[in-house]
C-alpha positions in Angstrom: 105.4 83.0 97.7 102.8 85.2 99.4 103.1 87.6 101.6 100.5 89.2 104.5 101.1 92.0 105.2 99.5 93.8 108.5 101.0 97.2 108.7 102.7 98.4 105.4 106.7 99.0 105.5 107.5 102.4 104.5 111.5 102.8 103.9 110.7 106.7 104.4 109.0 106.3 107.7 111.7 104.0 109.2 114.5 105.2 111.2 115.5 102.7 113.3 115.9 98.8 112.3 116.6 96.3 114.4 118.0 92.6 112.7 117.6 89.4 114.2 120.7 87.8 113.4 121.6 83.9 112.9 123.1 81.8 115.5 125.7 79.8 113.5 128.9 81.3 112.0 128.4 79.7 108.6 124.7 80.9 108.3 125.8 84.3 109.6 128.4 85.1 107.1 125.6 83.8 104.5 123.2 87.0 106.1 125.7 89.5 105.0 124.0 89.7 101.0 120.6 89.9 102.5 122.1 92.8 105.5 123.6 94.5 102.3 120.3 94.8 100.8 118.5 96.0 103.9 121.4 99.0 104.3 120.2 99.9 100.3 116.7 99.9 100.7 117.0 101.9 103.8 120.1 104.4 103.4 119.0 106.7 106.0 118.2 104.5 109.1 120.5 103.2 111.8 120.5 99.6 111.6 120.9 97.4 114.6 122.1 94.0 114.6 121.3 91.5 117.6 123.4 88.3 117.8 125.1 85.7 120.4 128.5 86.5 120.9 130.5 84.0 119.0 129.0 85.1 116.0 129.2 89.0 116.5 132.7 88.7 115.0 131.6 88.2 111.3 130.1 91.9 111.6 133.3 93.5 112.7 133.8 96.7 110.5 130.9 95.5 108.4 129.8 98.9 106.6 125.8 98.0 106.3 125.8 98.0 110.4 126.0 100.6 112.8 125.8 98.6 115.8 125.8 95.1 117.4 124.1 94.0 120.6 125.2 90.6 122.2 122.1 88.5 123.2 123.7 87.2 126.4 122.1 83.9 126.1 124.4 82.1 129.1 124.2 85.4 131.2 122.4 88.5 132.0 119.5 87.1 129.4 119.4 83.2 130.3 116.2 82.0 130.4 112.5 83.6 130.5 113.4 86.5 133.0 116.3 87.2 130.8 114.5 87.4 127.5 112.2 89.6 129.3 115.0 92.4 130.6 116.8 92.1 126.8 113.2 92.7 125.9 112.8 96.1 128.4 116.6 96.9 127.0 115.6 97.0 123.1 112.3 98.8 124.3 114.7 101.6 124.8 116.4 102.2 121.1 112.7 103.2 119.7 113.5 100.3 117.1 110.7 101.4 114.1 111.0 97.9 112.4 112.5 94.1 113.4 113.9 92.3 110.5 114.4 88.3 111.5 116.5 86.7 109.8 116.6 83.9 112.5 113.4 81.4 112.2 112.5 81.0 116.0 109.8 81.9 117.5 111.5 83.4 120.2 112.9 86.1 117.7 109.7 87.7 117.0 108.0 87.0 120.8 111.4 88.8 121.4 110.4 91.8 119.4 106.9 91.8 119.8 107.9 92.1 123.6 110.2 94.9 122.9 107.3 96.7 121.5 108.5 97.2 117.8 105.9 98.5 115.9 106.7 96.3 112.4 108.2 93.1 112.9 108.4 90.8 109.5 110.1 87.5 108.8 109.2 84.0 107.5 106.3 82.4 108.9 108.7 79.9 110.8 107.9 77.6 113.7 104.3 79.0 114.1 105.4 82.6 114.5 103.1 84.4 112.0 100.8 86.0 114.5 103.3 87.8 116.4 104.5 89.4 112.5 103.0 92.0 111.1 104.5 91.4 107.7 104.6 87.6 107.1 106.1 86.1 104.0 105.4 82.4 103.8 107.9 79.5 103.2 106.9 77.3 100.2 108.6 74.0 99.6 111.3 75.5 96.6 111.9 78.6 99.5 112.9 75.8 102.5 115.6 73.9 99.3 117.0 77.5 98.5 121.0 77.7 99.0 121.5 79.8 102.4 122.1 83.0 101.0 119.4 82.6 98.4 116.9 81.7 101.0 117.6 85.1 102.9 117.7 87.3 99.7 114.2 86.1 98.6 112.8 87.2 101.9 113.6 90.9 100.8 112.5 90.3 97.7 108.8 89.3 98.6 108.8 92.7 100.6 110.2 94.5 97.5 113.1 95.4 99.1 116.5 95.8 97.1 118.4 92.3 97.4 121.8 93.3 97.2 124.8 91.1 95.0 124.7 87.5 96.3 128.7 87.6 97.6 129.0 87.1 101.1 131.6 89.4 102.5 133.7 89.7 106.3 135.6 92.5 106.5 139.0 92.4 108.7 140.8 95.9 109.6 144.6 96.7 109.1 145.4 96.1 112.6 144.1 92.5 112.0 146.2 92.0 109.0 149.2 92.8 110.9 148.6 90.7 113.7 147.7 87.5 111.2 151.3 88.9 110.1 152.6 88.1 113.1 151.4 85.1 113.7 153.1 83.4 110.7 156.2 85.6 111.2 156.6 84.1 114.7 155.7 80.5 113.7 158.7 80.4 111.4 156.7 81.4 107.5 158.9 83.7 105.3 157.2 86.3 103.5 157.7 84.6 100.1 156.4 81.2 101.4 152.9 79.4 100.5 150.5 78.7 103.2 147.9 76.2 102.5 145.0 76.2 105.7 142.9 73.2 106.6 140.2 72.8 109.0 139.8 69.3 109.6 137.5 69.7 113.2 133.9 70.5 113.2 131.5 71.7 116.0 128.7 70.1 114.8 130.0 66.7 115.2 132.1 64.2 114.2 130.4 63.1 110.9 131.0 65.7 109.1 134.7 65.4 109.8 137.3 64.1 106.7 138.8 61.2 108.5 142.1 63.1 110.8 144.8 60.4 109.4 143.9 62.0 105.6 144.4 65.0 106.7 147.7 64.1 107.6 148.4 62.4 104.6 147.8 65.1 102.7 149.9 67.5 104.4 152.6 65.6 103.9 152.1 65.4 100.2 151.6 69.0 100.1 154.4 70.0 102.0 157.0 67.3 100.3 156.0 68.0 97.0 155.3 72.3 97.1 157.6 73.4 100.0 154.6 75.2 101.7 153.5 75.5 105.5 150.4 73.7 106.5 148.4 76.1 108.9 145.6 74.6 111.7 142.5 76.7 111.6 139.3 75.8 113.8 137.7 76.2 117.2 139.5 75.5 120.7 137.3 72.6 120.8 139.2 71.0 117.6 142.5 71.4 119.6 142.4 67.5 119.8 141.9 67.0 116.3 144.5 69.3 115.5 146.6 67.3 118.0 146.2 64.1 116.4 146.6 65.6 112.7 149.9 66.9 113.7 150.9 63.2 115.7 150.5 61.7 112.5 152.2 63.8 109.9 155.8 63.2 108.9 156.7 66.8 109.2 154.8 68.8 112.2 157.4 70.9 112.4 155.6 72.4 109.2 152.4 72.4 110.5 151.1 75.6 112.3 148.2 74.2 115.2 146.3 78.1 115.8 142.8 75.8 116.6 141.3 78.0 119.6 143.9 81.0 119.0 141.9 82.7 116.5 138.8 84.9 116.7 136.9 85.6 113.5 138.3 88.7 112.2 141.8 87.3 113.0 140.8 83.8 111.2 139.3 85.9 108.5 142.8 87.8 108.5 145.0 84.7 108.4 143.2 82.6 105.8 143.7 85.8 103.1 147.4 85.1 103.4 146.8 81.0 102.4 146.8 79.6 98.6 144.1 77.4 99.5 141.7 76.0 102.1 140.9 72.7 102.8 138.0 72.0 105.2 134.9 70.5 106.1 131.8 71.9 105.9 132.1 74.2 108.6 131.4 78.3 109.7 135.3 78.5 108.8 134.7 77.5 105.0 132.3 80.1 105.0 134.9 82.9 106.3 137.5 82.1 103.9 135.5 82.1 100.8 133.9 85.2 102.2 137.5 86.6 102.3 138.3 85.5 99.0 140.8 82.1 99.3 139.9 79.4 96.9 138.5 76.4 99.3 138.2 73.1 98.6 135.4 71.8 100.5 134.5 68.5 101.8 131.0 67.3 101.8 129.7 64.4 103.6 126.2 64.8 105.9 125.4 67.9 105.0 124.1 69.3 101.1 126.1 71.3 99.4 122.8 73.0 97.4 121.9 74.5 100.8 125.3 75.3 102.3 128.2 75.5 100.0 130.6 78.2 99.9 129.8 80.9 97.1 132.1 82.0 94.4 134.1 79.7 92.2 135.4 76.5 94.3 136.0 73.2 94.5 133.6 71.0 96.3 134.3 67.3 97.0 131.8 64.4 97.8 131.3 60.6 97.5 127.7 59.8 96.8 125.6 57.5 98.6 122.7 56.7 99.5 122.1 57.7 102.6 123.8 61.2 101.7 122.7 64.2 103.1 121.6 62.5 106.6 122.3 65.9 108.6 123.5 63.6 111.0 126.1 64.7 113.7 127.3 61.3 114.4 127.3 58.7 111.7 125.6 55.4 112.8 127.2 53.4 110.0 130.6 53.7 108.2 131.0 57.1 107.6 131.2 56.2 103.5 130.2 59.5 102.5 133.4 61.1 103.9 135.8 58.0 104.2 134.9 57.6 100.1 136.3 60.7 99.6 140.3 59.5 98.8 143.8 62.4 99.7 144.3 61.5 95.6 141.6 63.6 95.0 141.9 66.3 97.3 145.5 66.6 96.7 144.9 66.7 93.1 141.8 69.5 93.4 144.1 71.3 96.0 147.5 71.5 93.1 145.0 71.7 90.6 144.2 75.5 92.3 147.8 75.8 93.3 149.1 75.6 89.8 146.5 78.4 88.1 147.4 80.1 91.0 150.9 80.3 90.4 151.0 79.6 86.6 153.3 76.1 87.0 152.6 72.7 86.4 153.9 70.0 89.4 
């Protein structure tokens, strides 16, 4: 991997970072290694992250950052006039160095336009002229699991990487209000949760058919006595709906699809035995939390995007597998090949190390 470099990064002479953040939750929770490493290389500056707002809650009480900014994308900085007065507003902080972790080229017009003095990144989308440290993407870089692929960026520049564990961090008062939550649905503080997210915002083809889902609650609540809890975006709310139609025992099944924001997700899913879901910005918030997952694969790759740590990760090969398709224009084989046996056996499987029985 090379790297051009145009003004030379000095950790002494820094005292003010600015970092491009991601625009997807998944990908965002997979920046926190790579932020980790940035806070250890530079101990002394104030570090800056920019971000749209429905990621900014994966940073909440993060320890590497000392602030967020919201890029107001649907508001005050829509369009070219509003990249232009976000632009004027960074101007302001006296950023030193930009840090992109997103790929566009409209993060480092964005901080050329600001007027930071170092600005480095991947060579992305044609963007390398506006850098002034450049590290260029080679074909084993663009393959490299999420995480991996922003850790190797610091290491081109010599930079300390960090440990590869992604990590969220929810406060106390969160905890207590996940507490709630359960409390008031009914859950006893002795009693297993098991959390599924069976929606997806990137579209429906990434989705474990809804009537499995279903089926498998059943089986987990009949034969383990625990609660089935809803997680996912407001936009799953149908799913969720139809999930709970077809189970046997909704009155088991806790829907908080839309009622969660990520520090409160992050909160609830620490209280679950497992997770079941999709591949989805969710999956990556539990394991970053620490609840085993079992994760369903169908569209997407696994290499690239699968939850880090040790857990259980469920796919039906085929051909045609990974498409990165939203919608699929066939059968949907890669996910409807994936049968409740097995996720209900993976999902005990966990359940009974977990609690040192045999069902």
């Amino acid at each position: 991997m090379r790297v051009i470099e145009r003004k030379v990064v000095d950790p002494a002479g820094v005292r003010r970072i600015l970092i491009r953040g991601v625009n997807w939750v998944g990908d965002a929770v997979m920046t926190t290694p790579a932020i980790a490493g940035i806070r250890k290389t530079f101990p002394h500056a104030k570090i800056t992250l920019l971000v749209k707002p429905w990621v900014a809650g994966v940073f909440a009480d993060n320890p590497d950052i000392d602030e967020v900014l919201l890029y107001d994308a649907a508001g005050r900085h829509r369009g070219a006039a509003g990249l232009i007065r976000l632009a004027r507003e960074l101007r302001g902080y006296g950023f030193d160095l930009a840090v992109l972790l997103q790929n566009a080229f409209e993060a480092a017009l964005l901080a050329f336009l600001a007027g930071i003095p170092r600005r480095v990144g991947y060579n992305a989308q044609g963007r390398g002229p506006l850098l002034t440290t450049v590290v260029v993407r080679d074909g084993p870089t663009r393959e490299l699991h999420h995480v991996d692929y922003y850790l190797v960026l610091l290491r081109a520049l010599g930079w300390v990487e960090g440990e590869r564990k992604p990590r969220v961090y929810p406060r106390a008062d969160v905890d207590s209000r996940a507490a709630a939550f359960l409390d008031e649905a009914g859950v006893k503080g002795e009693e297993d949760v098991m959390a599924f997210n069976a929606g997806s915002t990137y579209g429906s083809a990434k989705r474990w058919p809804t009537e499995r889902y279903a089926a498998l609650a059943d089986r987990l609540i009949e034969s383990l006595g625990v609660w089935v809890l809803l997680a996912g975006a407001a936009s799953d709310g149908e799913v969720a709906w139809a999930l709970r139609s077809s189970a046997r025992r909704p009155d088991r099944i806790i829907d908080l699809t839309g009622r969660t924001d990520i520090p409160l997700l992050a909160a609830v899913l620490k209280r679950c035995a497992v997770f079941v879901t999709n591949d989805t910005g969710a999956m990556h918030v539990g394991a970053a939390i620490g609840v085993p997952v079992v994760a369903l694969f169908g569209p997407t790759d696994p290499k690239t995007t699968s939850p880090v740590g040790t857990h259980v990760i469920l796919r039906h090969p085929v051909p045609c597998s990974p498409c990165l398709l939203r919608e699929c224009p066939i059968d949907h084989r890669c996910m409807t090949g994936i049968s409740v046996d097995k996720v209900f056996s993976s999902v005990v499987g966990i359940y009974s190390i977990k609690h040192k029985v045999i069902h």
